[in-house]
N, C-alpha and C positions, 0 to 999 in steps of 0.2 A: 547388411546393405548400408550403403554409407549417403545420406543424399543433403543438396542442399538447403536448408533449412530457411534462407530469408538471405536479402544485401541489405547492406547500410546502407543508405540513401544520403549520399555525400554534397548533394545540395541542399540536404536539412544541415547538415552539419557544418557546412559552409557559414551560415547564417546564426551558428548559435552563439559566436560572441557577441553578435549584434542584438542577439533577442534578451529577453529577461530572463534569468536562470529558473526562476518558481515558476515558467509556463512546461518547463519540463518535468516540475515535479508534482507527484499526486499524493494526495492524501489521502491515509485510508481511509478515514469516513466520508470520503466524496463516494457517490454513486457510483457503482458499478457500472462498468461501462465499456469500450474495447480496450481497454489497458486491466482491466479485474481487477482494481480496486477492493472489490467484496474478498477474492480473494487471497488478499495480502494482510487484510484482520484475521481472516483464517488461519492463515501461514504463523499470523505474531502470535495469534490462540496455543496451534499445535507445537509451533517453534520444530520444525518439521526438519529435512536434513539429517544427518549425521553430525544430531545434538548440537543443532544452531539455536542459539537465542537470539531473536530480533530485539533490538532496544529503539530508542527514541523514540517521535511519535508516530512510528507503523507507518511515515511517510515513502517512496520512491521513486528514483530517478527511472524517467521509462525510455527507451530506445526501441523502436520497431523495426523489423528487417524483412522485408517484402521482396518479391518475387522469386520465392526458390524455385527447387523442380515441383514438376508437375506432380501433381500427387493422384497418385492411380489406386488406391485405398477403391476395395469395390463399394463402399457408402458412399464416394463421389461419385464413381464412374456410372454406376444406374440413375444418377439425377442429373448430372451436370455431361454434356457432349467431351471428351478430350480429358478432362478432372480439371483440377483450380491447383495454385499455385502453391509452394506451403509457405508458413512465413511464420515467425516468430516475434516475440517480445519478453524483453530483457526489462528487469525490475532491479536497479539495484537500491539496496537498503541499508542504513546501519545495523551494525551487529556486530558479536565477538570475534569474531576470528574472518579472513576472506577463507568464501567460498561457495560454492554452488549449492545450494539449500534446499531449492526444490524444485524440480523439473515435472510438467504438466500440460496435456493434451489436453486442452482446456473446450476444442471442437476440434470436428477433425480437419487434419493437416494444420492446425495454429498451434503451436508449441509455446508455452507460456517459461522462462526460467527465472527464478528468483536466484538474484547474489547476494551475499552479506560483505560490506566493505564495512571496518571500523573505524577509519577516516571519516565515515560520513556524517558518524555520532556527531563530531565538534562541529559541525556545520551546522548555521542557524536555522534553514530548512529544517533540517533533523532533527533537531535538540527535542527533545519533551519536554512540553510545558515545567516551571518551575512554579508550586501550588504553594502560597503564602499561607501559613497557620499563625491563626490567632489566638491567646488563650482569653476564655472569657468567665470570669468570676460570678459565682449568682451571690448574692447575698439575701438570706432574707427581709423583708421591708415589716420593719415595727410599728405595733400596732399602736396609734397615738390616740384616740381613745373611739369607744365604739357607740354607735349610733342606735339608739331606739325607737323603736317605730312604737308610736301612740296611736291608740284607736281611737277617734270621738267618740263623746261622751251623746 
């Protein structure tokens, strides 16, 4: 069966060169939350896919696509009158190679897909932190002379 999964919402997107581009991105230690955040460090853990590596820093671009068909799944239809709609949300990430990395019914009828673009790596969003090392020398400290402790007499 072939059904629709979510639209673009083309008055979000109207509006995105006007907005700030890092209100569309998350990162993955932000809190979990309707974009699953929690699971996109899982995704960078498992590196899930048909042998996709995530790189950078586990951030993504999220796009959500709202009202497809109706979803008659009988776990809706016993609770909700008609069903609910299905809809999805698109994560794309850096990573090696394009492509679809991992797809997941995250509740039901909300379809989660992760992409891996490697364009996204060189974007400063994406980039992983660059961690400065320092080398640090111990030297021991010489003893210039030692101190006796006198009892009273």
């Amino acid at each position: 069966d072939e059904h629709k999964l979510g639209l673009y919402q083309v008055m979000t997107s109207e509006t995105f060169p006007d907005e700030e581009e890092c209100d569309h991105v998350v990162n993955a230690t932000t809190t979990a939350d309707s974009v699953g955040a929690d699971s996109i460090s899982q995704q960078k853990k498992k590196s899930g896919g048909s042998g996709a590596t995530l790189g950078g820093n586990g951030a993504a671009y999220v796009q959500e696509y709202l009202h497809g068909d109706l979803c008659m799944d009988e776990d809706v239809t016993d609770f909700v009158d008609g069903g609910i709609e299905r809809a999805t949300t698109v994560r794309f990430s850096c990573g090696k190679k394009h492509e679809i990395a991992n797809v997941n019914e995250d509740s039901t009828c909300h379809y989660i897909f992760d992409v891996t673009v490697p364009e996204l790596c060189d974007h400063p969003l994406f980039k992983a932190p660059v961690i400065k090392t320092q080398v640090i020398k111990c030297l021991p400290v010489p003893k210039v002379g030692v101190a006796t402790m006198r009892t009273p007499n």
